[in-house]
C-alpha positions in Angstrom: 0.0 0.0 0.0 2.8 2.3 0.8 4.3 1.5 -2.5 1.2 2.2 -4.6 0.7 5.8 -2.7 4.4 7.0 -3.2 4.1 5.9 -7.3 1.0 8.2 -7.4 3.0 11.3 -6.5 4.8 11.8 -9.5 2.2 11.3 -11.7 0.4 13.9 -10.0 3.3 15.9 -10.3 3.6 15.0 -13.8 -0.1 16.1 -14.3 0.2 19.8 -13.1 3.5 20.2 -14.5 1.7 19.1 -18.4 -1.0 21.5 -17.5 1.4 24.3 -16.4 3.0 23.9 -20.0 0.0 23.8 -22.0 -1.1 27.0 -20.2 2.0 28.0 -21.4 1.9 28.0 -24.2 -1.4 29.3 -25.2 -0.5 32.4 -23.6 2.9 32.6 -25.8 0.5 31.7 -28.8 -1.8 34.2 -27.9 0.8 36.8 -27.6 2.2 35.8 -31.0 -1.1 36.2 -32.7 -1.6 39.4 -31.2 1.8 41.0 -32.3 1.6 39.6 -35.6 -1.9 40.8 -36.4 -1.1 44.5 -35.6 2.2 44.5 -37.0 0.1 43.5 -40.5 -2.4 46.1 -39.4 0.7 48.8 -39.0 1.8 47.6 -42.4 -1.2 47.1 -44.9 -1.9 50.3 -46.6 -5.7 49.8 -46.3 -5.7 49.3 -42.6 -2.6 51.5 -41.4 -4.7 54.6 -40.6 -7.1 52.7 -38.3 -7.0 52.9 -34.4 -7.9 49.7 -33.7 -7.1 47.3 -30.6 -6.0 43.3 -31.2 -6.4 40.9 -28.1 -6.5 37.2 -28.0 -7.3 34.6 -25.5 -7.1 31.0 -26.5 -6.8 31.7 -29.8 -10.1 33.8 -30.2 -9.0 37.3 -31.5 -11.2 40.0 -30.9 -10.9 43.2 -32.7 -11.9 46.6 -30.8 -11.6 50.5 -32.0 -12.2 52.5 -35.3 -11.2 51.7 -39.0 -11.7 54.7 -41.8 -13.7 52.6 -43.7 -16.1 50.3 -44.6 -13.0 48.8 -47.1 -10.3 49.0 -44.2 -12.8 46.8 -41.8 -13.1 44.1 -44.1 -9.1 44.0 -44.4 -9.0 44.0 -41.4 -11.1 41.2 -40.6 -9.6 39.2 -43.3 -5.7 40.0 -42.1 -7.0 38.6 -38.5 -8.9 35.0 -40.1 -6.0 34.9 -42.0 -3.6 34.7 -38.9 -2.0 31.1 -38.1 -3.0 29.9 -34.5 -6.4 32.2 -35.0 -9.1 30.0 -33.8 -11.8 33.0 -34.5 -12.6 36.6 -34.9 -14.9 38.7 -33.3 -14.9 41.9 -35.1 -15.9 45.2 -33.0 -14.6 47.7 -34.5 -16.6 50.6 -36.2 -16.2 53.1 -39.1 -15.3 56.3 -38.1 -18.2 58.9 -39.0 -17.3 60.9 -41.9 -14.0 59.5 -42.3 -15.8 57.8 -45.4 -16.4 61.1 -46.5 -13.5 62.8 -46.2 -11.4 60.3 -47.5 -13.8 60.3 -50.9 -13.4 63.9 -51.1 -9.5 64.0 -50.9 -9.9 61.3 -53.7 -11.7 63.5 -56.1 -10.0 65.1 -58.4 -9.5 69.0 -57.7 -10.8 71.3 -60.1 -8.2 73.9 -61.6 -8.5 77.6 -60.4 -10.5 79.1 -63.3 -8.2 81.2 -65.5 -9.4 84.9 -65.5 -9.8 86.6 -68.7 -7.6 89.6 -69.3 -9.5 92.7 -68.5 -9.9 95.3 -71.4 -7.8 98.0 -71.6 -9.6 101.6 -71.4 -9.9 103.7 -74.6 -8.0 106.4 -74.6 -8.3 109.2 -77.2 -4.6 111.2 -77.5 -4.4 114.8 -77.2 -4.2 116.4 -80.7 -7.3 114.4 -82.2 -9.7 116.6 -83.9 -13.3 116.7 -83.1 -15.3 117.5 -85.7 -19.0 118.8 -84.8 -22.5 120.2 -86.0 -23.5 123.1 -84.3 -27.3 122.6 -83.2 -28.5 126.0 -83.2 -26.8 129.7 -84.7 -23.8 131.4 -82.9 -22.9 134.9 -83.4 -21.0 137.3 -82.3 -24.2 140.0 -81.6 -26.6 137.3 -80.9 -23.9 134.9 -78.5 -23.2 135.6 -75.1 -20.0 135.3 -72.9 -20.5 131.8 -71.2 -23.6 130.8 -73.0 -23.7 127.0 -73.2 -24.1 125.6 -76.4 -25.0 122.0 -77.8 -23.1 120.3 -81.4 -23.0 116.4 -82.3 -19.8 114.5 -83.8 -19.9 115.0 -87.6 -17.8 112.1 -87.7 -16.6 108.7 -85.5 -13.4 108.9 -84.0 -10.9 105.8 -83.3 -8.1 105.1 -80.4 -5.8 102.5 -80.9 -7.5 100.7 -83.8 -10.4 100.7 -81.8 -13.8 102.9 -81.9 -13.6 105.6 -79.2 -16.4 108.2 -80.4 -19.5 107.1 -82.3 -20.7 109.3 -84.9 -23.8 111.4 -83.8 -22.6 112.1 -80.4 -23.9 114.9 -78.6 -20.8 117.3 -77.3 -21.2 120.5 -74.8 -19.4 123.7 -76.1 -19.4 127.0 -74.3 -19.2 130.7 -76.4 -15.7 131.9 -74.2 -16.3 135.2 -75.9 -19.2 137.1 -77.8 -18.6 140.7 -78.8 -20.5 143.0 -81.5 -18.5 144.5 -83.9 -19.7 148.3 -83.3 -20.7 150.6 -86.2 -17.5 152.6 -86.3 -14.6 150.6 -84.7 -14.2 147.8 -82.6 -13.6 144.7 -83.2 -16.3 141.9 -83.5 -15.0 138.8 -81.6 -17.1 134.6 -81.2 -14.9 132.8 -79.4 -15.8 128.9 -78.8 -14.1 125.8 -77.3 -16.1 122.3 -76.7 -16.5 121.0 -72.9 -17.9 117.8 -72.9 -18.9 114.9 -74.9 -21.8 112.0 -74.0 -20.9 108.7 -75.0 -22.7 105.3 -74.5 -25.3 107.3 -71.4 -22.3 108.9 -69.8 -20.8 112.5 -70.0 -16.7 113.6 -70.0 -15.4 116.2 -69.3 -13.0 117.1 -72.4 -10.7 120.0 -73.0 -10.2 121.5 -76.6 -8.5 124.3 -77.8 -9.9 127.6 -78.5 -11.7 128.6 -81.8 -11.4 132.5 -82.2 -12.8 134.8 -84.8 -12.7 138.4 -85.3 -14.1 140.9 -87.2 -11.9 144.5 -87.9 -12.9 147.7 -89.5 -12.5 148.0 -93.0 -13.6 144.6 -93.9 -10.7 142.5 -92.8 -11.6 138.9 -91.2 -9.6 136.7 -89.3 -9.7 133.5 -88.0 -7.2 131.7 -85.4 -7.2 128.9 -83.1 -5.3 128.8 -79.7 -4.3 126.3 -77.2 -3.6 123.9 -80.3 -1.4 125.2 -83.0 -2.3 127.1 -86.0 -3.3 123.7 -87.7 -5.3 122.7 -84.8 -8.9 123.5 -85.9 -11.1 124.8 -88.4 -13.9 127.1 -87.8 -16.5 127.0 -90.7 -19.6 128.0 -91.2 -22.7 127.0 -93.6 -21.8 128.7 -96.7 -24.0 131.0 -98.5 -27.4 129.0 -96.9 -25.8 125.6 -97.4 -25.9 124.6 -93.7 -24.5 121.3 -92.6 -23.5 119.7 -96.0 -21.8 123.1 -97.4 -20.1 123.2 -93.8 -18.4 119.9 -93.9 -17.2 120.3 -97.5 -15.6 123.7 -96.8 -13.6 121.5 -93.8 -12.8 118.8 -96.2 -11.6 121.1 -98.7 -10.0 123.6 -96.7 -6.7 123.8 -94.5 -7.1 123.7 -91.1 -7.0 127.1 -89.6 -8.8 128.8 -92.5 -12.2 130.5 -92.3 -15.2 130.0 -94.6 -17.7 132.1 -93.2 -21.0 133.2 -93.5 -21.0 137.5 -92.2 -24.0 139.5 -92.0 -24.0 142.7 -93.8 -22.9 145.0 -91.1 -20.1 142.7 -90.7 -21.0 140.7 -87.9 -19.7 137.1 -87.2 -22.9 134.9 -87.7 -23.0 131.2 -87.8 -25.7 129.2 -89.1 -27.3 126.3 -87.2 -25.8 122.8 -88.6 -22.2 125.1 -88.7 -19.3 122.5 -89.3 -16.9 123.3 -86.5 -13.4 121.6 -85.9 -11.6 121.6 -82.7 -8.1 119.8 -81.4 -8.0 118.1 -77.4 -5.3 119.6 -75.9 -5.4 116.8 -73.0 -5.9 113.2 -73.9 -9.8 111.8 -72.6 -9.8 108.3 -71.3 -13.1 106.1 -72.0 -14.0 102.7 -70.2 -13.8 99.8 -72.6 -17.1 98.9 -74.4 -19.6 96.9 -72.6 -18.9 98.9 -68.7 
């Protein structure tokens, strides 16, 4: 009897120590499963941006935490199934909200900056360009008076820079700078006119010209001269003999700048006609906005 208890020992002991080892080992397989799962986590380009927690436990690997998306999760899954030792998976991770989202967007393709169209230049009409214009009612130098506002339209369209600056038929502001009779015995008769403005497209400029002069002396003698832009700088002309407009712009066609072809009254008085061709010079350049502002 004592024999048969004392041989019983060692198997015992053998027993616990087996059972000590296998426990063993499972925990250095579990171990190994874990570390080999998220090191193919870390490394998988699909999975590396996930937080997500690996744990086993008999072989049973459980997955915790959040994956970016729906695509990443099921790599993930399939890296831990895939796993030698892996007895099972229980998969508890969830898909971040809106990472779905954001990593679509930063997928799509960006759009290029839209190119911006070179803005037009503005039009601007040199100093020196004449400005020929129909006077809309008669100017004399007995009927005129100093400052008296008057009103003309472009005889003809004017271009800047191969471009059309001034349309043909626009209305231009003029002011008489000087109306004097011509008195019966001396004294000079003087109509002296430069243009102000001009309306173009709904809006008004201000425009600077020079200055058409004209004078009358005793004993018959008529003059004409323009100032502020050279002797060749302008025309004054008036409607010749009755002809009115037409006669007026042929006389500025046909004649050198600077020259007079006008209409007098018989006391000598300087008297033009309504429809009076007149031709002026800016002395300062007038800057339009490009067509279509």
């Amino acid at each position: 009897m004592r024999h048969q208890h004392n041989s019983a020992i060692p198997i015992v002991l053998l027993s616990v120590l087996m059972g000590f080892s296998v426990a063993c080992s499972k925990h250095s397989n579990d171990e190994t499963i874990t570390k080999d799962i998220q090191s193919k986590v870390s490394a998988d380009p699909e999975t590396k941006d996930s937080q997500v927690n690996v744990t086993a436990k008999d072989g049973k690997v459980t997955l915790t935490g959040n994956v970016s998306s729906p695509a990443a999760q099921q790599k993930l899954e399939q890296i831990a199934r895939e796993e030698p030792g892996a007895a099972g998976v229980d998969d508890q991770t969830a898909v971040q909200p809106g990472a779905q989202a954001m990593q679509a967007a930063q997928a799509a393709p960006v759009a290029p900056a839209p190119v911006e169209a070179p803005k037009p230049e503005p039009i601007v009409v040199p100093a020196g360009t004449v400005l020929t214009v129909i006077t809309g009612q008669a100017l004399g130098s007995k009927t005129s008076t100093t400052g008296q506002a008057f009103i003309a339209t472009l005889a003809q369209p004017v271009g800047a820079g191969g471009r059309a600056a001034l349309p043909k038929g626009a209305t231009v502001s003029g002011t008489v700078v000087t109306a004097k009779a011509k008195g019966k015995i001396k004294g000079e008769g003087h109509l002296d006119l430069m243009l102000t403005s001009i309306s173009v497209r709904g809006h008004t400029y201000p425009i600077k010209t020079n200055l058409l002069s004209s004078t009358e002396k005793g004993k018959g003698k008529r003059t004409a001269a323009t100032t502020g832009g050279g002797a060749a700088g302008g025309a004054l002309i008036g409607g010749l003999a009755g002809g009115g407009k037409g006669a007026g712009i042929g006389a500025l066609v046909g004649a050198g700048a600077g020259l007079v072809g006008g209409a007098f009254t018989g006391n000598k008085q300087i008297e033009l006609p309504a429809e009076s061709a007149l031709s002026f010079t800016l002395t300062s350049s007038l800057t339009l906005p490009p067509r279509g502002e």
